[in-house]
N, C-alpha and C positions, 0 to 999 in steps of 0.2 A: 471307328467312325465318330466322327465330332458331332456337336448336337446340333449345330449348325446344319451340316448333309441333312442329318437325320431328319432335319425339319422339311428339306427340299420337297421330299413325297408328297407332303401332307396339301399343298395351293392348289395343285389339279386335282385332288378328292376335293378341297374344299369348295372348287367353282363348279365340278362337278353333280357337286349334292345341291347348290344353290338353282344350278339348270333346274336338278328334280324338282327340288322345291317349289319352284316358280311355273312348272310345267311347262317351258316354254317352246314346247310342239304345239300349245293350245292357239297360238297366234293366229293359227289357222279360222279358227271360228266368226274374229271380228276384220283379223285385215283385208282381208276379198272384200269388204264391203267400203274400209278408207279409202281403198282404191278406185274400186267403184266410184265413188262420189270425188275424188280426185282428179282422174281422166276425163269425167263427165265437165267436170269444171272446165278443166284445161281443150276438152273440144269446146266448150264454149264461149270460153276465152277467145286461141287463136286457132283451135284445130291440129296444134301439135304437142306432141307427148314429152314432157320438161322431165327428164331424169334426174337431172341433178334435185329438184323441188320432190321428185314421186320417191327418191333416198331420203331425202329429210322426213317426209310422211312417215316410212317405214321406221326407221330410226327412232321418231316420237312413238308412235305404235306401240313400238316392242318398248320402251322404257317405259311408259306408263303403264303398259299390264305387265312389265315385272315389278313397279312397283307397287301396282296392287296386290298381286299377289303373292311377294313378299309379305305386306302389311296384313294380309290377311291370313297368313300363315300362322306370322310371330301374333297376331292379337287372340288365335283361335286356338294355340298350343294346347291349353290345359281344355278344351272341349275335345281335341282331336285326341288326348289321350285317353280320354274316358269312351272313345269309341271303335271296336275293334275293325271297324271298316280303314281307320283315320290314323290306327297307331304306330303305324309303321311308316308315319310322316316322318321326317328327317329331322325335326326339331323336338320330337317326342320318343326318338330313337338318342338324339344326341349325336346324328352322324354330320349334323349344322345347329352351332351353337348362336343360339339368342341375336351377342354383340356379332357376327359375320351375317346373321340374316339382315339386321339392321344396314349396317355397311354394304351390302349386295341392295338393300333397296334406296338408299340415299344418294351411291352409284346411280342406280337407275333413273331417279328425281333427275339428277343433275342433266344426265342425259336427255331427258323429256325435256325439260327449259332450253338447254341448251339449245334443240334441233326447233322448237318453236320460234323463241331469239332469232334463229337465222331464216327463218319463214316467212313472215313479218309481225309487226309490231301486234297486231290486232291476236292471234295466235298464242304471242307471248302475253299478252296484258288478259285473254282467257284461259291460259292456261290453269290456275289456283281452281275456276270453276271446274273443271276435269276431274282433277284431282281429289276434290272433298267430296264426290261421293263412291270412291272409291276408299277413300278413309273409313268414311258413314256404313260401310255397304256390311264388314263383318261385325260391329256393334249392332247392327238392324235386327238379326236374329234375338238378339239378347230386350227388344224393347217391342218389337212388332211382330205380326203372325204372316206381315207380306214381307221377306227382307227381298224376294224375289222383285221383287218392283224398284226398289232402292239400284240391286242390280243392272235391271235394262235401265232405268234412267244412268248409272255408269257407262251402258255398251253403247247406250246412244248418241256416246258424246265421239267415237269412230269416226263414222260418217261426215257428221256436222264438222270438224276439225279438219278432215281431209278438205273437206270444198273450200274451207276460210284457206288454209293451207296457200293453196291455190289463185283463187281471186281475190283475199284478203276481204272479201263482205260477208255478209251477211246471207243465205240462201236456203229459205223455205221449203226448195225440193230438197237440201239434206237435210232439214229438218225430219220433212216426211220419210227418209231414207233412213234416220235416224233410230226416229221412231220404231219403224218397222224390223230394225235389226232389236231394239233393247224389247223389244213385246216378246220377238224370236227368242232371242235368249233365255228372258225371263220364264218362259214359256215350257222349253226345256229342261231349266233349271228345277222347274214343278214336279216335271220326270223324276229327274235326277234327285231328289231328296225323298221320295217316295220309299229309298231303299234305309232311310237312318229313322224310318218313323218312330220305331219301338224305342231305341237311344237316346232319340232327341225329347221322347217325352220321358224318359227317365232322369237323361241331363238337366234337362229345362229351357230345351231350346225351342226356339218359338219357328215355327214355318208354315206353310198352307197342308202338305200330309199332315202334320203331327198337330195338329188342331179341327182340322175340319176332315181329317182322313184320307185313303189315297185315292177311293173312287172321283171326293171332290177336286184333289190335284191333277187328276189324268185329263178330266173334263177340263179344268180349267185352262191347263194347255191346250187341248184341242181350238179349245174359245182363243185362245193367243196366237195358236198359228195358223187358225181362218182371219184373224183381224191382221195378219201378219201378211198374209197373200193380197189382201187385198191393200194394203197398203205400198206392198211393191208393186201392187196395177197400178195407184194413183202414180206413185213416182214414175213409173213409163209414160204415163198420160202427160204429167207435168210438165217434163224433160223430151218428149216429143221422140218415145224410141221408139226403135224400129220392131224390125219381124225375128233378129236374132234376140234381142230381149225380151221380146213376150214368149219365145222359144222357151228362154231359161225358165220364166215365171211357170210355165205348163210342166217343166221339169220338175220346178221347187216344188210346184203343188203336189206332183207325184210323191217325192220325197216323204213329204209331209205325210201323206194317206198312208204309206209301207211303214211310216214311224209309228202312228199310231194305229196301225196294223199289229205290229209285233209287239208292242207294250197296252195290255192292259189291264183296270183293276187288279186281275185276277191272276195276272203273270205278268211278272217283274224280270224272271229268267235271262230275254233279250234287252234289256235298259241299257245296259252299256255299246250292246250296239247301236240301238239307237242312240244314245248321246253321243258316242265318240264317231262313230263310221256314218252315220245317215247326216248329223247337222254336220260334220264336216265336207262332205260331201255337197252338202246343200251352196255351202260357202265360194267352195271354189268349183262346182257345177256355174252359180249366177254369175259371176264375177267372169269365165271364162265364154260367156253368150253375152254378159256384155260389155265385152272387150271387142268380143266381133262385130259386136252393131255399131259401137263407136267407130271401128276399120272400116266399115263397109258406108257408113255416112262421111268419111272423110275423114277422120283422127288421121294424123303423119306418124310417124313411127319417127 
């Protein structure tokens, strides 16, 4: 066998480890809600659903949170190795080295300009805002005790992006859509670090458990995802939905209660179901009530 063959095997383990890396089953969390603000637009545009623009959407979507999470992979290496939750990352195993993480996320940059470029002008030309605080977001831990907030101000940039996307302006209800997805996020994010507190304060990482404790992270989420629900009422109010989107809203809110049903203080046990099965759930629960109220007020297909 030549060295050449020999090398063949190795491209589809290497894209394969980059998928792991970049987790990108997670897309799930923030694109139900690009979308959302995307169709919304485009019903109030013309009332008909533009595929080829809601592919560009998607397209930018997924390249900018793989290049997040690329960037925050390769900047987090030597944290993730000192932590037995974290070490069995792909760049702390060795099974994706350093210069291919880089290469996988520079790929991914291009792709996000790229599919802005063809969006319109206004898209491309905020595109760099998008981007920098997904740069900012894994250094935040290393300077602040919120990097959770650094966070939703990143997820918040979803929404707001899908609408410009679209009508190419400016619009205040994906603002408030916006908002209310990076509060969500950040919110569970609070969850979800609850379980590195004892590592993060031996490493020296800074977060809301490992400073102020986990009973102060569980509450503060709760605080996140009451400011969270009600900010997706303002956005039905704003945007004039219907009965199938205060549907979902009574949905989310359930959601919400059985999350913080099954995580608390005092048991951490179910966190992963709630982070991965309930907020995902959450995402494309909303996203599929209002999808309906857009059909049922007249969106074309």
């Amino acid at each position: 066998m030549t060295s050449a063959s020999a090398a063949l095997p190795q491209q589809p383990g290497r894209t394969k480890a980059f998928l792991r890396l970049v987790m990108i089953e997670h897309s799930v969390f923030a694109l139900p809600f690009a979308y959302i603000a995307a169709l919304t637009a485009m019903y109030t545009w013309d009332e008909n659903i533009h595929w080829g623009r809601l592919l560009l959407v998607t397209v930018a979507m997924v390249g900018l949170r793989t290049f997040a999470m690329a960037v925050n992979r390769i900047i987090d290496r030597e944290i993730d190795a000192r932590n037995p939750r974290t070490a069995h990352r792909e760049l702390v195993t060795g099974a994706m080295s350093v210069k291919h993480a880089w290469t996988g996320a520079l790929i991914a940059l291009v792709v996000f300009l790229g599919a802005a470029a063809l969006l319109n002008p206004l898209c491309l030309a905020l595109a760099p805002v998008a981007v920098i605080p997904m740069v900012v977001y894994p250094y935040g831990k290393r300077f602040t005790n919120f990097p959770q907030a650094i966070l939703g101000l990143a997820q918040s940039m979803g929404p707001i992006g899908g609408w410009l996307a679209i009508s190419g302006e400016w619009s205040w209800e994906a603002v408030i859509l916006g908002l209310a997805v990076g509060i969500w996020i950040g919110g569970f994010d609070l969850i979800y670090a609850c379980q590195d507190v004892e590592t993060d304060r031996q490493v020296g990482v800074k977060s809301v458990p490992a400073r102020f404790g986990v009973p102060a992270a569980i509450w503060g989420a709760r605080a996140c995802h009451t400011v969270t629900t009600a900010l997706f009422a303002w956005y039905a109010v704003a945007t004039d939905a219907g009965t199938f989107f205060w549907l979902g809203l009574v949905i989310v809110a359930g959601a919400f209660l059985y999350e913080h049903t099954i995580v608390r203080p005092t048991d951490l046990s179910r966190l992963n179901r709630a982070f991965f099965s309930v907020n995902g759930f959450i995402g494309i629960a909303l996203f599929v009530c209002a999808l309906l109220d857009l059909l049922v007020r007249g969106l074309t297909v």
